[in-house]
Backbone as CSV, one residue per row, in Angstrom:
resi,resn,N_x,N_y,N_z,CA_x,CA_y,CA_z,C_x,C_y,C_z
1,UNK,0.823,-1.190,0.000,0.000,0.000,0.000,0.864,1.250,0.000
2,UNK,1.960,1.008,0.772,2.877,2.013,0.810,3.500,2.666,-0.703
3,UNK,3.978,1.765,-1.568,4.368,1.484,-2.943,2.951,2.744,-3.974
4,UNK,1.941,2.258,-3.867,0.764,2.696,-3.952,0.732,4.247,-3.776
5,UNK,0.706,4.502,-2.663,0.871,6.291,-2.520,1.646,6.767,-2.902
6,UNK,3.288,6.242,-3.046,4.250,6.713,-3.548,3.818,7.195,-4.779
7,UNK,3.771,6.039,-6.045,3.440,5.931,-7.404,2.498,7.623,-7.484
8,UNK,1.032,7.508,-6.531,0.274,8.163,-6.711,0.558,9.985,-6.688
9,UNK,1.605,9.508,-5.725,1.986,11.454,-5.634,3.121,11.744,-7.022
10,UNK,3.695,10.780,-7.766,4.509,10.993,-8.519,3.789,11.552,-9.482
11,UNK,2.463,10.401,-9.737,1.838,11.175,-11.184,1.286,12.368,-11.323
12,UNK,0.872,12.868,-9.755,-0.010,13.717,-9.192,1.197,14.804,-9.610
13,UNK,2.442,14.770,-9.190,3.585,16.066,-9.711,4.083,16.109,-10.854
14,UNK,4.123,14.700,-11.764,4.243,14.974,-12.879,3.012,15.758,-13.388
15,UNK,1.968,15.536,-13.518,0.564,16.343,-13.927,0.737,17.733,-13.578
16,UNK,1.342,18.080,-12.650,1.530,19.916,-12.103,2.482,20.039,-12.960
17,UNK,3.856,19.242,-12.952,5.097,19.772,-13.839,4.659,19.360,-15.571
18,UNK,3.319,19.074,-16.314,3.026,18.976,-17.549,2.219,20.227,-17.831
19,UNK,1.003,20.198,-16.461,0.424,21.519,-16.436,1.103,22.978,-16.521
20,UNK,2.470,22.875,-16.025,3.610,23.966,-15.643,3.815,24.623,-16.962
21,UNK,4.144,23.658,-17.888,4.433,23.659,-18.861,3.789,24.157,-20.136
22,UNK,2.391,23.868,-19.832,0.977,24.059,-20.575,1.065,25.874,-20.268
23,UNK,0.653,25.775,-19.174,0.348,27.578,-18.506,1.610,28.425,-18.594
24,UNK,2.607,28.222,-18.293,3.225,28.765,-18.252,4.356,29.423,-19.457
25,UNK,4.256,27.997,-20.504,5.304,28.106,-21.002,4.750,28.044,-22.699
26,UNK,3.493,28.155,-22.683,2.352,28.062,-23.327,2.309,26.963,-24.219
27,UNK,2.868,25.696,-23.737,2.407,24.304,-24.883,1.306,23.882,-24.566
28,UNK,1.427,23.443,-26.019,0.050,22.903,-26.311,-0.254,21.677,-25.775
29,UNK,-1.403,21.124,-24.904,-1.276,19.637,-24.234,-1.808,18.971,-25.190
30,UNK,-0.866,17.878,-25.243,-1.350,16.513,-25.709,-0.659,15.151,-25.136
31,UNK,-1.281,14.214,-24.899,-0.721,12.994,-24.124,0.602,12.758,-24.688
32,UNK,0.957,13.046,-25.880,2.831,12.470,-26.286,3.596,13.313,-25.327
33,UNK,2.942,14.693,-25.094,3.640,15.576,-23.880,4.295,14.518,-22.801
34,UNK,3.205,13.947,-22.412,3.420,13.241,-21.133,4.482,11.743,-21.361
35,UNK,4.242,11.217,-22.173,5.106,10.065,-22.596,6.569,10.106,-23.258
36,UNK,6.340,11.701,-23.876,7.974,12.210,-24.491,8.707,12.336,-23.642
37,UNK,8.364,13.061,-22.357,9.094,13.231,-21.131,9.260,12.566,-19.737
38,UNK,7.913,11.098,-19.922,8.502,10.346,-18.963,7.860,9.137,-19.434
39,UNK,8.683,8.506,-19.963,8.933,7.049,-20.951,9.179,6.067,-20.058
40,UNK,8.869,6.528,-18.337,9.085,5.368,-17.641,7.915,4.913,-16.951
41,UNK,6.456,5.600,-17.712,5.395,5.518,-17.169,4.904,4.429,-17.484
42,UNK,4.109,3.940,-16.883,3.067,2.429,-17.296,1.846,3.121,-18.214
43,UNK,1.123,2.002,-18.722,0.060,2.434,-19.677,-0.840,3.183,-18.093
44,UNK,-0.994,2.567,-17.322,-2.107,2.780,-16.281,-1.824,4.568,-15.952
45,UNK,-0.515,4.875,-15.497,0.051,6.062,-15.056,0.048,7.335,-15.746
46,UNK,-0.465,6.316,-17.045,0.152,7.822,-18.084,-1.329,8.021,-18.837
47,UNK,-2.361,7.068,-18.496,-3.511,7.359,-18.484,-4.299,8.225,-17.504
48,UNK,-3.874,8.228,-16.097,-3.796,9.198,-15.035,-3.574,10.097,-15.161
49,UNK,-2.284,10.321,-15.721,-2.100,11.839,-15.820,-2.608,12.223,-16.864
50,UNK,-3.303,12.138,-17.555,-3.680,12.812,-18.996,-4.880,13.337,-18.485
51,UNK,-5.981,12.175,-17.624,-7.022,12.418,-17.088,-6.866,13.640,-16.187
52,UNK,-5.983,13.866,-15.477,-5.797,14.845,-14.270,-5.304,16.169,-15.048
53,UNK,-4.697,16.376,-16.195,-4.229,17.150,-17.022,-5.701,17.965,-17.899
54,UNK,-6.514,16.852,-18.167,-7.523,17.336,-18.684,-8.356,17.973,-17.975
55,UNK,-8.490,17.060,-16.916,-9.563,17.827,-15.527,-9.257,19.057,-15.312
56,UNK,-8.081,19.597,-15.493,-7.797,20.919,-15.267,-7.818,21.748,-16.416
57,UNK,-7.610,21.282,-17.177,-7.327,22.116,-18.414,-9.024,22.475,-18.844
């Protein structure tokens, strides 16, 4: 379970540091965003963050 929260806050800061990127730096989001820059994600993780990326966006 421990393993679990870890994972969960990672995607949760990658999603702020994709969002960072979006707002700030004005790119355009799209999920290759997220997979160009962290290629060490699982299908599950990088479906997460896209979802959490969108929710905000």
């Amino acid at each position: 379970m421990k393993t679990m929260m870890k994972n969960s806050q990672n995607t949760r800061a990658i999603a702020c540091k994709i969002l960072e990127k979006v707002v700030k730096e004005g790119k355009s989001f799209h999920p290759q965003l997220i997979s160009n820059n962290y290629k060490n994600l699982s299908a599950q993780d990088l479906g997460f963050v896209a979802h959490l990326c969108f929710g905000v966006l």
